[in-house]
N, C-alpha and C positions, 0 to 999 in steps of 0.2 A: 703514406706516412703523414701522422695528423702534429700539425703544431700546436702549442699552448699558448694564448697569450693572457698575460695579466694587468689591466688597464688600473690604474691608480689617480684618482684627479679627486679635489673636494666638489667638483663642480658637478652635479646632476647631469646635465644638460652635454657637458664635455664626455662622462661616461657611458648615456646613451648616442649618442651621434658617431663617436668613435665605432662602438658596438656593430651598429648599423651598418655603419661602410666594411668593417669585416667581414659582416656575416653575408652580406649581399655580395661582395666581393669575390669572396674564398671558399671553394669547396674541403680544402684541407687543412684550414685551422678555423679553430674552438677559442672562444672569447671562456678562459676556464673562470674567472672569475674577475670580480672588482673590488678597488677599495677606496674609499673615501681621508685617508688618513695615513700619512708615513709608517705608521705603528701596524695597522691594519694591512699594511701593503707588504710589508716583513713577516708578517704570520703568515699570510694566505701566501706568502712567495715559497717558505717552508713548507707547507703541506702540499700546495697544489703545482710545485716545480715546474713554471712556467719557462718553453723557449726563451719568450721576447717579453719585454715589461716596458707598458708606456708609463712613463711616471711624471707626476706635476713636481714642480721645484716648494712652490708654495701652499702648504698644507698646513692644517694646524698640527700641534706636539711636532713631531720628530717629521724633517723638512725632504723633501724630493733627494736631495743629496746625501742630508743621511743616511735615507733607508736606502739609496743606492749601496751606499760603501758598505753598511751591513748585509745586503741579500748579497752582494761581490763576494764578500766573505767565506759565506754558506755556501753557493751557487755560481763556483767560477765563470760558466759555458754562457749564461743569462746572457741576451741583445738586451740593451736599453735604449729607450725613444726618450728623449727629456720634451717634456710638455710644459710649455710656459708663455706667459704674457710676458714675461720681461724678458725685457732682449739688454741684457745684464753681462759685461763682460766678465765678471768675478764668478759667475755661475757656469758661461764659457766653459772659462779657463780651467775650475774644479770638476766640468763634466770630460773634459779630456783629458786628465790625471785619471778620471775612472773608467775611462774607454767607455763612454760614453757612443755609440754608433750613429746617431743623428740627435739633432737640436732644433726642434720644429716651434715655431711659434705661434700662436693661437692667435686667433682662429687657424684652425688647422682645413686645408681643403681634401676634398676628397682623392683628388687625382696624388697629393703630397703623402696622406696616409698609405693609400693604396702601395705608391711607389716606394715608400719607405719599409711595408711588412713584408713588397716580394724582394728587396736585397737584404731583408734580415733572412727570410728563408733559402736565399743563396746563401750566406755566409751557412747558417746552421746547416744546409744539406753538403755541402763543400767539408765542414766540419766533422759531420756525421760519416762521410764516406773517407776521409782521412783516417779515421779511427778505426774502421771496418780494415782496412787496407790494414794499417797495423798490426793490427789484432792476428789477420791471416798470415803475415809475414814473422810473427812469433810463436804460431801456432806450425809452421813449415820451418820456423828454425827448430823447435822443441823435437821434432819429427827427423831434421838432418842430423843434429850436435851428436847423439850416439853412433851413428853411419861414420862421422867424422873423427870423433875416438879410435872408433874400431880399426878402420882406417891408417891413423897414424902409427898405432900400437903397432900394427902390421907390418909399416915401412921400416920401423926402428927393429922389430925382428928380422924380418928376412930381406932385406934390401940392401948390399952392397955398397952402392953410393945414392944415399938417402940426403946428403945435406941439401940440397935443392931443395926435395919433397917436405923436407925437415920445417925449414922454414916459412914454407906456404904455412905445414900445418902449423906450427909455432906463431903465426900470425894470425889465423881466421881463431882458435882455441885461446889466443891471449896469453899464451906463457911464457913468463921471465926467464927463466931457465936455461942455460946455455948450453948446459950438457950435462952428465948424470951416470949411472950406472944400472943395469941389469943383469940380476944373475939369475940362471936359470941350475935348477938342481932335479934330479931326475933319478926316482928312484929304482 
């Protein structure tokens, strides 16, 4: 499984070095692109729907924080790295209203990068395999729910003292209904 990240910093220097320790790093994530600019970091989050997004706070137009809580918008699942020189409590505090995942301050080292992009790839495969489980577990209900009809239909015809059975099914199917009528005609 290949990750995506997308590095955001105005700094040259901060977006190659980051680059670097990825690629030397990681065999299963892809530095998908860069952006030098909040605005810039927002587009290419949209097209190139990155995992994990390192992002600077301070950028020129639209600021590390904005373009977080826009691409949050778009792209609920996104990991965010906040990259910054300032160790700023008001930036803190705004990056943890946006579930911000770490707050790393620059210079950033390599063992700090490293160790930061493989517990975003824990959460995201943790993530990934919750969803899978899901998916299988409504895919097996869609498969039991008519076995389970049929079933009940069954008990309420031909089963004498059904009110036990009655109320499993009456609980797993969800129906309010207390009791009812069937007639049957036969020509």
């Amino acid at each position: 499984m290949m990750y995506r990240i997308l590095i955001a910093d105005d700094e040259q220097i901060v977006l190659d070095s980051i680059k670097f320790i990825i690629e030397k790093n990681f065999t299963d994530v892809v530095v998908a692109g860069t952006a030098i600019s909040g605005r810039e970091a927002i587009e290419k989050a949209e097209t190139l729907k990155p995992d994990i997004i390192f992002m600077d706070i301070k950028m020129p137009g639209i600021n590390g924080i904005e373009a977080i809580r826009e691409i949050r918008s778009r792209l609920n699942n996104v990991i965010f790295v906040i990259l910054t020189a300032y160790d700023q409590f008001d930036f803190a505090k705004e990056a943890v209203k946006l579930e911000v995942m770490e707050y790393l301050l620059k210079p950033v080292s390599r063992e700090k990068t490293v160790g930061t992009v493989k517990k975003s790839i824990e959460i995201i495969s943790s993530n990934r395999e919750k969803w899978k489980r899901e998916l299988e577990l409504k895919e097996r209900l869609e498969i039991v729910m008519p076995i389970l009809e049929n079933g009940f239909f069954y008990s309420m015809l031909f089963f004498d003292d059904h009110s036990r059975g009655l109320d499993s099914y009456r609980d797993i199917l969800e129906l309010d209904e207390e009791g009812g009528y069937i007639v049957t005609v036969k020509f």
